[in-house]
Wavefront OBJ file of the C-alpha trace (Angstrom):
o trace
v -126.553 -172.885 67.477
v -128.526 -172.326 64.554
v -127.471 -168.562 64.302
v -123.942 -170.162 64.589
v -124.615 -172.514 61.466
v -126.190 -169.702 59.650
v -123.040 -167.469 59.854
v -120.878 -170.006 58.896
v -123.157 -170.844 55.808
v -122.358 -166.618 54.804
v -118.935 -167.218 55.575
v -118.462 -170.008 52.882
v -120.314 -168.398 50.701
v -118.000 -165.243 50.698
v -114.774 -167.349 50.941
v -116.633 -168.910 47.600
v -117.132 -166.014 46.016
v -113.718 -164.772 46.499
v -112.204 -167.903 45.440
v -114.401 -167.988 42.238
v -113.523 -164.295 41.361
v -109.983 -164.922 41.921
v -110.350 -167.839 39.634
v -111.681 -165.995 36.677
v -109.628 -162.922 37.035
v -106.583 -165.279 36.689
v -107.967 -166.428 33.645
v -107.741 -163.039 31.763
v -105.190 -163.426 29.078
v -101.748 -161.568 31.139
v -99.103 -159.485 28.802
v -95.747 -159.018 29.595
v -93.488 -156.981 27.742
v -89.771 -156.437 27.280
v -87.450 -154.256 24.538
v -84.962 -156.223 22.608
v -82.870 -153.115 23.309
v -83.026 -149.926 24.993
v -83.075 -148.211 21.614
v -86.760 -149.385 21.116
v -88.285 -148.307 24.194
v -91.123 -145.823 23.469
v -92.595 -143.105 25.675
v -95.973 -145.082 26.098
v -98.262 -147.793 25.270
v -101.688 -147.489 24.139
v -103.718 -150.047 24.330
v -107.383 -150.537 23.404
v -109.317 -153.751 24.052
v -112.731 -153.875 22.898
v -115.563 -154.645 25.456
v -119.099 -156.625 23.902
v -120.836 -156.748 20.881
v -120.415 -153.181 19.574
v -118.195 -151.945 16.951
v -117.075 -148.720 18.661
v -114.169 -147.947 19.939
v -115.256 -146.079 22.857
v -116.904 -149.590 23.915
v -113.467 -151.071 25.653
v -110.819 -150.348 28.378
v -108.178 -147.954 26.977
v -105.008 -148.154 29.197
v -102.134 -145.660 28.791
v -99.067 -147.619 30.086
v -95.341 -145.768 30.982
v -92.481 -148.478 30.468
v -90.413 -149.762 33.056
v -87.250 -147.762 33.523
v -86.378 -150.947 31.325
v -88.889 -150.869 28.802
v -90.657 -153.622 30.488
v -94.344 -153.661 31.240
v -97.279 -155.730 31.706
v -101.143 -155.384 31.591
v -104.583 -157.395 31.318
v -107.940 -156.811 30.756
v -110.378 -155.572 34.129
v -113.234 -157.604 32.348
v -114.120 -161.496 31.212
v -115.353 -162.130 27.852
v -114.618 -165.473 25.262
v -112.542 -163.114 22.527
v -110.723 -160.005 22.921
v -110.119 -158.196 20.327
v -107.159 -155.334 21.241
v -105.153 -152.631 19.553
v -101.791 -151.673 20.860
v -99.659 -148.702 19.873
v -96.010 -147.839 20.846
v -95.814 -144.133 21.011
v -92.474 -141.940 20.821
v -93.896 -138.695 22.412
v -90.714 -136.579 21.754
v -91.726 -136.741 17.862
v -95.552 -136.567 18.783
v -96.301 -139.229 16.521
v -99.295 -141.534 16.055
v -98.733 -145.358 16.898
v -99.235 -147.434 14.094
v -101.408 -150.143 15.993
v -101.010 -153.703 15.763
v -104.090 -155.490 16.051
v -104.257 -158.993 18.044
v -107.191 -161.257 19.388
v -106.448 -163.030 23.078
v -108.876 -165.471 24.746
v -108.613 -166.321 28.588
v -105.617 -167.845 29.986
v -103.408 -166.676 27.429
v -100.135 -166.008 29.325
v -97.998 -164.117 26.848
v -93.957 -163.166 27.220
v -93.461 -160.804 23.933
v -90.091 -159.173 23.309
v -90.365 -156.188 21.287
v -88.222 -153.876 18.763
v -88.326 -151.538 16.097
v -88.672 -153.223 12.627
v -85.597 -151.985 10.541
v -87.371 -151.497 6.998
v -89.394 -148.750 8.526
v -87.734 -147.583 11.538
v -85.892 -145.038 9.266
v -89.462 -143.109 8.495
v -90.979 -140.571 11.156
v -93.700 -143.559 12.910
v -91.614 -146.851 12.962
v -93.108 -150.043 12.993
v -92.700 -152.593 16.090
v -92.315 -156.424 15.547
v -93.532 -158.485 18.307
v -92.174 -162.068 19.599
v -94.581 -164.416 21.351
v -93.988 -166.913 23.853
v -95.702 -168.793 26.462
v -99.258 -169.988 26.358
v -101.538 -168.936 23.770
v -98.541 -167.196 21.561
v -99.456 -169.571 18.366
v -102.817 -167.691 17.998
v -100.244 -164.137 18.144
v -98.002 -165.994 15.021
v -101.246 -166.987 13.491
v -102.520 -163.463 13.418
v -99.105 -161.865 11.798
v -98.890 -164.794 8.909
v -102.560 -164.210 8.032
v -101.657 -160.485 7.696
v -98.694 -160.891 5.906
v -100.797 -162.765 3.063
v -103.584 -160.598 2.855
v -101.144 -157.477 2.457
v -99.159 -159.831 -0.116
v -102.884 -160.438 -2.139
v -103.473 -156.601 -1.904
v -99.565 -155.670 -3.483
v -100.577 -158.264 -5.862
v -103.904 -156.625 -6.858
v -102.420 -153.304 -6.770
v -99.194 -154.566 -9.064
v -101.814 -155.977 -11.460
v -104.165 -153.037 -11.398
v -101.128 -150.219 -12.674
v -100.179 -153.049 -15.095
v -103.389 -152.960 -16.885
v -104.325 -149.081 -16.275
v -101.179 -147.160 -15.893
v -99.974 -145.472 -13.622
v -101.952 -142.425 -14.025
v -105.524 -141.460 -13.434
v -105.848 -140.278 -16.664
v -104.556 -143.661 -18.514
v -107.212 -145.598 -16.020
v -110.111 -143.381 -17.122
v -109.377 -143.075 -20.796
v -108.921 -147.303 -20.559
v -112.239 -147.906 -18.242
v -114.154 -145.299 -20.339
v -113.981 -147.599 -23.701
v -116.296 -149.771 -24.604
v -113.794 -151.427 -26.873
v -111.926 -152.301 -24.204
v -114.728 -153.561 -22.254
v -115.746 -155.982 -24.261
v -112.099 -156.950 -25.093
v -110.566 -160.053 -24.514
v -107.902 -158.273 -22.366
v -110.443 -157.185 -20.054
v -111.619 -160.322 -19.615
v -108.029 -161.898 -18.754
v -107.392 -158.932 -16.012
v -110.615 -159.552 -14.392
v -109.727 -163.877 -14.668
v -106.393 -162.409 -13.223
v -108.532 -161.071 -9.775
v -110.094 -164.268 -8.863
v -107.247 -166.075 -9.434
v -105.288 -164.301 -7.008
v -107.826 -164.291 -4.389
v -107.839 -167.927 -5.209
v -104.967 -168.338 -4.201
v -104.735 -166.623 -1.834
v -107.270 -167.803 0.111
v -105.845 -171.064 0.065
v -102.611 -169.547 1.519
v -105.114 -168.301 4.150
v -106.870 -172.129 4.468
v -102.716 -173.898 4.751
v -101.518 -171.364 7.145
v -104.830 -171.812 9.667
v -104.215 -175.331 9.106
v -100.652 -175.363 9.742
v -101.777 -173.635 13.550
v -105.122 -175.952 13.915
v -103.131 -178.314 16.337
v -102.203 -174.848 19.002
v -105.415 -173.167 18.690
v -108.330 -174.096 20.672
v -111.214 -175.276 18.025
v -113.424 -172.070 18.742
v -110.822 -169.589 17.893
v -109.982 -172.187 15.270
v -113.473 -171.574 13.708
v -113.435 -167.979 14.558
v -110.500 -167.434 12.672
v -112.030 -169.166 9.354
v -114.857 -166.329 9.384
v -112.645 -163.329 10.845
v -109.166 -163.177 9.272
v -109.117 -166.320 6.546
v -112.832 -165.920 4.788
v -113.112 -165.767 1.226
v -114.609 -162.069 1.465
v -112.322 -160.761 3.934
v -112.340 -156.997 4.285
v -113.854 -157.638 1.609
v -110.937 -157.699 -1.259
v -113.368 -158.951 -3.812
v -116.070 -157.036 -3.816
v -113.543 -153.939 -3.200
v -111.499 -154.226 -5.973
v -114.571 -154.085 -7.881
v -115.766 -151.285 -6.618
v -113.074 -149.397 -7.209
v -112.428 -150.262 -10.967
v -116.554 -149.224 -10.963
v -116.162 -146.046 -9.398
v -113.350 -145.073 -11.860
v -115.628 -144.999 -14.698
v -118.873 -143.710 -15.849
v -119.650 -146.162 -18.859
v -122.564 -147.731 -17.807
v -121.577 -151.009 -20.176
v -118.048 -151.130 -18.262
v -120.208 -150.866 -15.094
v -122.169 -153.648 -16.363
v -119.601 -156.028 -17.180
v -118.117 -155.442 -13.575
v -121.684 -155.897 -12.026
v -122.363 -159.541 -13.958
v -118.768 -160.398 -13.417
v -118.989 -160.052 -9.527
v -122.701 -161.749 -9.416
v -120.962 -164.747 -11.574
v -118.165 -164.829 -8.320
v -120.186 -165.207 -5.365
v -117.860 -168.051 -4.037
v -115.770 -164.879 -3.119
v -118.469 -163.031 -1.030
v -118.200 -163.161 2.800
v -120.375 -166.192 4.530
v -123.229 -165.914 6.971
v -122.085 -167.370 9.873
v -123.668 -169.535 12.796
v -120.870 -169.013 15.413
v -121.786 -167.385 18.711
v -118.440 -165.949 18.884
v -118.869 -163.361 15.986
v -120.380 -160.669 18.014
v -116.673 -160.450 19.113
v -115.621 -159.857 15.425
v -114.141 -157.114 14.396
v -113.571 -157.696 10.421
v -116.108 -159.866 9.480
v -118.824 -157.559 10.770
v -117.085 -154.195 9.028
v -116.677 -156.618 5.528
v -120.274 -158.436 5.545
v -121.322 -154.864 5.725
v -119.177 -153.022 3.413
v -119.719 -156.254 1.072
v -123.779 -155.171 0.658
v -123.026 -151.682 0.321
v -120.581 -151.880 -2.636
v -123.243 -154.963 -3.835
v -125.936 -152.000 -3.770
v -124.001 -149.990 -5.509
v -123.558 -152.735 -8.602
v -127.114 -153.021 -8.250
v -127.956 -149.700 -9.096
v -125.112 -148.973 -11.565
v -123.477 -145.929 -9.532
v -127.031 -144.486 -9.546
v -126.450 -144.045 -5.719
v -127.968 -146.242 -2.489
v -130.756 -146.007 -0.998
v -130.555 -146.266 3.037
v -134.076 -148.638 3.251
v -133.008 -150.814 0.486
v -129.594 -152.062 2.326
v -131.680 -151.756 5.435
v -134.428 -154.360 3.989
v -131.186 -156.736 2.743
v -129.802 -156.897 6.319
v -133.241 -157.812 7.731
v -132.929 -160.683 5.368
v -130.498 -162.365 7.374
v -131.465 -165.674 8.354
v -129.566 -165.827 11.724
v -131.350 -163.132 14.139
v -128.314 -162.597 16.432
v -125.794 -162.265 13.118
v -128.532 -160.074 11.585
v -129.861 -157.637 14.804
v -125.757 -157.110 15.214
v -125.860 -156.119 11.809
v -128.603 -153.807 12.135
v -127.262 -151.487 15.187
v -123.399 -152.161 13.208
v -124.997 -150.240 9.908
v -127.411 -147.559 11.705
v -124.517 -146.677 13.806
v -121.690 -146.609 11.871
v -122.247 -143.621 9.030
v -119.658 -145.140 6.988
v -121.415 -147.856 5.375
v -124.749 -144.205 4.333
v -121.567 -141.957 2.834
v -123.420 -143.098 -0.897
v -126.631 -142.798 0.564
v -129.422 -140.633 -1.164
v -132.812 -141.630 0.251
v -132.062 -139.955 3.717
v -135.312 -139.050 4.189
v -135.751 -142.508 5.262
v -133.451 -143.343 7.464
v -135.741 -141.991 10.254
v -138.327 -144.715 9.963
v -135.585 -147.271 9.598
v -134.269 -146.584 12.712
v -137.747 -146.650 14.512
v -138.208 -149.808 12.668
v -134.656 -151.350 13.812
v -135.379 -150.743 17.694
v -138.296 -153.592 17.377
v -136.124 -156.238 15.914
v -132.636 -155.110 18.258
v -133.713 -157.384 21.660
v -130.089 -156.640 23.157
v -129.599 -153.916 25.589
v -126.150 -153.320 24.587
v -126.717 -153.479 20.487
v -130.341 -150.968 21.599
v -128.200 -148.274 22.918
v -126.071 -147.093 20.178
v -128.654 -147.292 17.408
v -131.486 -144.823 20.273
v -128.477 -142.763 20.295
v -128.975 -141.854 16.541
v -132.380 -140.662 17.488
v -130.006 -137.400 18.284
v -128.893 -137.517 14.564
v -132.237 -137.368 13.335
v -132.579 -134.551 10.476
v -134.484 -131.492 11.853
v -133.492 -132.777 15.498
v -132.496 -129.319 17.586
v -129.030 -128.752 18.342
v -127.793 -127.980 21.537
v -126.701 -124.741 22.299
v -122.774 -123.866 22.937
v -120.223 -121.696 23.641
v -116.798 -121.925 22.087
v -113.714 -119.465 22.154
v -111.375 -117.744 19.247
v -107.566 -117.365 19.991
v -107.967 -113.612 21.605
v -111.019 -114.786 24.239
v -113.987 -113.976 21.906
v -117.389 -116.700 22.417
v -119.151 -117.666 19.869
v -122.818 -119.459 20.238
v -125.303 -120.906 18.772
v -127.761 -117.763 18.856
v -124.628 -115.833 16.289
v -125.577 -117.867 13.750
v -128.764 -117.410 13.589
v -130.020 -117.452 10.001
v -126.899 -119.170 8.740
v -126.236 -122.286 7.504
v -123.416 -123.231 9.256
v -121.208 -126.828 9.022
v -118.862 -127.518 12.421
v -116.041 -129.796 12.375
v -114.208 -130.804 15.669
v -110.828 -132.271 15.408
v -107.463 -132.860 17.518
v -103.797 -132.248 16.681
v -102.238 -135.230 15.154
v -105.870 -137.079 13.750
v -105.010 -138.188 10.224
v -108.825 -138.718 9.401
v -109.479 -135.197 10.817
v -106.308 -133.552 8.399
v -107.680 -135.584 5.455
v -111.081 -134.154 5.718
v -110.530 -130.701 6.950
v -107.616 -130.575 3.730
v -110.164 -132.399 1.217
v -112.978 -129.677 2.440
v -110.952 -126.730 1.945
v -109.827 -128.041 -1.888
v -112.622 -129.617 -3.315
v -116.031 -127.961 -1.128
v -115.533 -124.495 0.240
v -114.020 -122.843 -2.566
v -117.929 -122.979 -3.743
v -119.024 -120.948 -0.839
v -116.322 -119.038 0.113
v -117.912 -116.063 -0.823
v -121.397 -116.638 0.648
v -122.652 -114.295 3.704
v -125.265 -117.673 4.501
v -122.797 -119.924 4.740
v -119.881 -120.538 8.036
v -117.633 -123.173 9.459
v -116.679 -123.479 12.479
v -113.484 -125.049 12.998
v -113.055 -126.778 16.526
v -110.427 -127.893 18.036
v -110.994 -130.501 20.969
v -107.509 -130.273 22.301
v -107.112 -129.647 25.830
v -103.686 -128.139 25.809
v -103.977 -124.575 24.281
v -100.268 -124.932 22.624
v -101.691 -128.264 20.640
v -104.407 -125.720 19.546
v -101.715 -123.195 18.422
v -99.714 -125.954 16.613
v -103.001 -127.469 14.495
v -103.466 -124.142 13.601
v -100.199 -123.321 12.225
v -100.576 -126.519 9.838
v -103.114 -124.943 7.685
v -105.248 -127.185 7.399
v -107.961 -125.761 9.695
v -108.348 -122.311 8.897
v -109.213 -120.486 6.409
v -109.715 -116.761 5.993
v -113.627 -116.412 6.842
v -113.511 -119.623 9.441
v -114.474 -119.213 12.539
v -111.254 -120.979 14.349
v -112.450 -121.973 18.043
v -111.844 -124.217 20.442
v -113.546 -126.151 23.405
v -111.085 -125.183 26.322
v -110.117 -127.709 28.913
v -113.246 -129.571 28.442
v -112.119 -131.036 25.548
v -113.906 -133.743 24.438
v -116.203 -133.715 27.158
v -117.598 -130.749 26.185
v -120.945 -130.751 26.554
v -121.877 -130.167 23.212
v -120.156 -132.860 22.268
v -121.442 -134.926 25.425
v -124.725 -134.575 23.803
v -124.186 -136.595 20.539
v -121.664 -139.019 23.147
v -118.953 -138.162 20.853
v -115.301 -139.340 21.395
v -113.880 -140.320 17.763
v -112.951 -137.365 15.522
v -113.575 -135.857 13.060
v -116.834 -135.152 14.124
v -118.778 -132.839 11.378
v -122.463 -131.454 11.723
v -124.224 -129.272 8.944
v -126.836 -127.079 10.484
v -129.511 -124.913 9.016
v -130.813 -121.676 9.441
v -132.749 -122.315 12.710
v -130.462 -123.831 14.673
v -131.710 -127.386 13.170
v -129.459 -130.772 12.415
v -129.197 -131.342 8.762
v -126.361 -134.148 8.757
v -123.875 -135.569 10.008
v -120.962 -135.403 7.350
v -117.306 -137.140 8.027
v -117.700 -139.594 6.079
v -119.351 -137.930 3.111
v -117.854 -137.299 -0.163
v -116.845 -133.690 -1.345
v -119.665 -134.003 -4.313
v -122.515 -135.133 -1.620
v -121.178 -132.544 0.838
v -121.696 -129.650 -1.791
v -125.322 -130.672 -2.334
v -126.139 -130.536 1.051
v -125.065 -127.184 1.447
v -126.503 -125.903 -1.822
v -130.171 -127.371 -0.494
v -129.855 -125.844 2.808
v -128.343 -122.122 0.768
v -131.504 -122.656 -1.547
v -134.001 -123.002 1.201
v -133.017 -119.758 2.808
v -133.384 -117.880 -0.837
v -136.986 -119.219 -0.296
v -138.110 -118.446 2.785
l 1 2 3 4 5 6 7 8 9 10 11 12 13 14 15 16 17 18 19 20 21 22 23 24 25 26 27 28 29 30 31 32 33 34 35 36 37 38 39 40 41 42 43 44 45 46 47 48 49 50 51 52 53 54 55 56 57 58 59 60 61 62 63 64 65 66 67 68 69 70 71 72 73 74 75 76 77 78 79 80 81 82 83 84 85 86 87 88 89 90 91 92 93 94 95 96 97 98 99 100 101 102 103 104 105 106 107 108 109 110 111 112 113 114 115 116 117 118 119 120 121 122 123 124 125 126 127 128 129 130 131 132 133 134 135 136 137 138 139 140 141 142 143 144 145 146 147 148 149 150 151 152 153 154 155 156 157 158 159 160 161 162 163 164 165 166 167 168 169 170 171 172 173 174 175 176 177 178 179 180 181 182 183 184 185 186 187 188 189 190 191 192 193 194 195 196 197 198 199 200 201 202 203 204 205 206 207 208 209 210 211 212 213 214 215 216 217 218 219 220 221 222 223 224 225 226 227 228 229 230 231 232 233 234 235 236 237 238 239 240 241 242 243 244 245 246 247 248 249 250 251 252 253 254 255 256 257 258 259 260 261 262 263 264 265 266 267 268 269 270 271 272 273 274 275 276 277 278 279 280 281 282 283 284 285 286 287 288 289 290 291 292 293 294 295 296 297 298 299 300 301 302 303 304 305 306 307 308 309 310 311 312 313 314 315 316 317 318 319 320 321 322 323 324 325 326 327 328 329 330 331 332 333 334 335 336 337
l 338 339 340 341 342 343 344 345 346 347 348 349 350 351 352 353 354 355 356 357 358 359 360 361 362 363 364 365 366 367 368 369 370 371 372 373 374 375 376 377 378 379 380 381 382 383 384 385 386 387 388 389 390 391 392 393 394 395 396 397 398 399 400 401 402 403 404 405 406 407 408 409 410 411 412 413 414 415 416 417 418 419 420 421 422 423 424 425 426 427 428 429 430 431 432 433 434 435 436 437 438 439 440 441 442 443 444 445 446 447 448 449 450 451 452 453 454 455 456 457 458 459 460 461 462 463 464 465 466 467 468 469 470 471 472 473 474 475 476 477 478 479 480 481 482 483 484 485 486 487 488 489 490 491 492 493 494 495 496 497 498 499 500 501 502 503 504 505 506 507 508 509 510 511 512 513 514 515 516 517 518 519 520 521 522 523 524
């Protein structure tokens, strides 16, 4: 009897189990899709739905979804989480273009019926765009999304309007204009820069009416999670941006001046610290807080450059230790916000530093992964092919300095560098027996190869022009820095040791990098 009882006590528990399971996979948000017409059925749908705390997107579920015969099709997300924040793409293969993604946030038991088509102001161009209609439950939080978008692109056309007003249209009106100091301290100045908070003024109460317009359909987290994400004062951050970019223009250290006591004066403007649990699941507000105290670093120092420990220290600051260890791993592992950098020498000791304060496993990984980025770290060896069969490894460049960029057919960021490198950078070392690149193409298919290389932008007449096979991106070279976002650029010395890592550096910083690493081999 009492074995009897105990069985049935494991059978209820699995029936339990099962039941519970079944109840919280039917509370992932659903998506069902279907073409206003069969002219605006693409090829496939990429979507990306990001997965935890961490700002990369390898940390999600990517699904590659085939329409329906009738352009109809449907998908959810395999995990549970409060937020989700998700990128989808319609891709017309025949073309081979690149989605333009539309970005969207879903919480669970959204249940969403969108009809799709191709928007007819920009269906004409090579990529079109795709307008989405939302119905069911949860689709106010979907219209919510699109009329907070539409008023932050109006603010930006608005800024950018204003901005050729006052300069011109032409660099060389801007610089002649932000190089006076007449005009500085002119009374004209003073109205344009009036003219900036003004429209982020109002703008941002265009942001606060339309979020209030939706309070009554939204739940009250994503309520408040909106207010900090998409409808914040310092959102992506326009503010401080626009700033930067009228202080970048010039080199008058009075017009710099001006601009740095005229953003200190604004603060109202700056993005909030927040309280709200839900912000790990933030995509924006974690990319503008950041970006917000690098461009405030750079005010700080008047263009004299940032210094990694400095921004490091401000971060630690933070009062809230979940906003500010998220904030931590987001900046060490994210080399967009050290592009300025110039104290990399200490960025080493930071990141030792960092791992005490980090508790979570999840924000801990990423940041011990940069322990592979460390400067005078040894890289791995490899072995990479030309187009007629020939290897090249790491033991052929021995004694070189040597910078390799990986890259994929069809990655905007990867043309923009490789084309920006080859203008502004290797014409200065063209010439130089020390110096190679190594350009690598990650494509799997040998034709997409072929067809990068016929674009021009990846070879030059002393590159080395490889590529990694059918490993692709799972090379293991590549494997080794647990790299799947491109462009992907390493400078390397003469011994086969890691001097950066340089995507996201500027042409001028990129240049002195490679002229310290040419001058150390003069020396030795």
């Amino acid at each position: 009897m009492k074995k009897q009882f105990t069985f049935l006590l494991f059978i209820l528990f699995i029936a339990n189990t099962t039941i519970f399971a079944q109840k919280n996979e039917s509370r992932r948000p659903t998506f069902t899709f279907k073409p206003a017409s069969n002219l605006d059925i693409p090829d496939t749908i990429k979507v990306f739905i990001k997965k935890g705390p961490v700002n990369l997107l390898k940390e999600g579920e990517r699904l590659k979804i085939v329409p329906n015969p009738d352009g109809s099709f449907n998908f959810s997300p395999s995990f549970d989480q409060p937020i989700y924040w998700m990128q989808i793409g319609f891709q017309f293969q025949k073309k081979r273009q690149r989605p333009k993604v539309l970005i969207y946030y879903a919480e669970p038991g959204d249940n969403l019926n969108i009809v799709y088509k191709k928007d007819t102001t920009t269906a004409i161009g090579p990529i079109p765009r795709m307008t989405l209609s939302f119905s069911g439950i949860g689709s106010a939080k979907y219209r919510v999304v699109e009329s907070l978008e539409k008023v932050n692109l109006e603010l930006k056309k608005e800024l950018s309007a204003d901005l050729r007003g006052e300069f011109g249209k032409t660099n060389k009106s801007f610089v002649a204009k932000a190089e006076s100091v007449n005009y500085a301290k002119s009374s004209e100045f003073s109205r344009y820069l009036e003219s900036i908070t003004r429209n982020i003024q109002i703008s941002q109460q265009r942001r606060k009416d339309t979020l209030s317009k939706y309070q009554s359909h939204l739940t009250p987290k994503v309520f408040d999670f909106f207010k900090y994400e998409l409808a914040s004062p310092g959102y992506e951050p326009i503010f401080a941006s626009t700033i930067n970019y009228l202080f970048k223009v010039s080199k008058s250290n009075y017009f710099h001046k001006i601009l740095t006591d005229f953003y200190f004066a604004n603060k109202d403007y700056s993005v909030p610290e927040v309280n709200d649990s839900l912000f790990q699941y933030a995509a924006s507000y974690k990319t503008s807080k950041l970006a917000e105290i690098m461009f405030e670093g750079t005010f700080k120092s008047q263009g004299k450059g940032l210094l990694f420990r400095d921004q490091y220290e401000t971060i630690k600051k933070i009062k809230n230790s979940d906003l500010r260890q998220n904030l931590l791993a987001h900046y060490i592992y994210q080399p967009w916000f050290q592009q300025n950098v110039t104290d990399k020498e200490t960025q080493d000791s930071c990141i030792r530093d960092a791992i005490k304060y980090i508790q979570s496993p999840i924000l801990q990984a990423p940041v011990k992964e940069q322990l592979v980025f460390f400067k005078g770290a040894a890289v791995p060896d490899f072995s990479f092919t030309d187009v007629n069969g020939n290897k090249t490894t790491l033991a052929d460049l021995k004694g070189k300095v040597w910078m390799i960029d990986f890259y994929f057919y069809g990655c905007k960021g990867c043309i923009s560098f490789a084309e920006r490198f080859k203008k502004e950078v290797y014409p200065q070392f063209s010439n130089n027996p020390d110096f190679k690149v190594l350009s690598v193409s990650v494509d799997a298919k040998r034709e997409h190869w072929i067809a990068a290389l016929n674009t021009n932008s990846y070879n030059e007449k002393e590159y080395l022009n490889l590529s990694a096979g059918s490993m692709a991106w799972r090379h293991p070279f590549l494997q080794h820095y647990n790299r799947t976002s491109f462009p992907f650029v390493l400078l390397v010395d003469r011994n086969g040791k890691l001097l950066e890592r340089m995507e996201d550096f500027s042409p001028a910083v990129i240049i002195d990098e490679i002229n310290k690493a040419l001058i150390l081999i003069k020396s030795k």
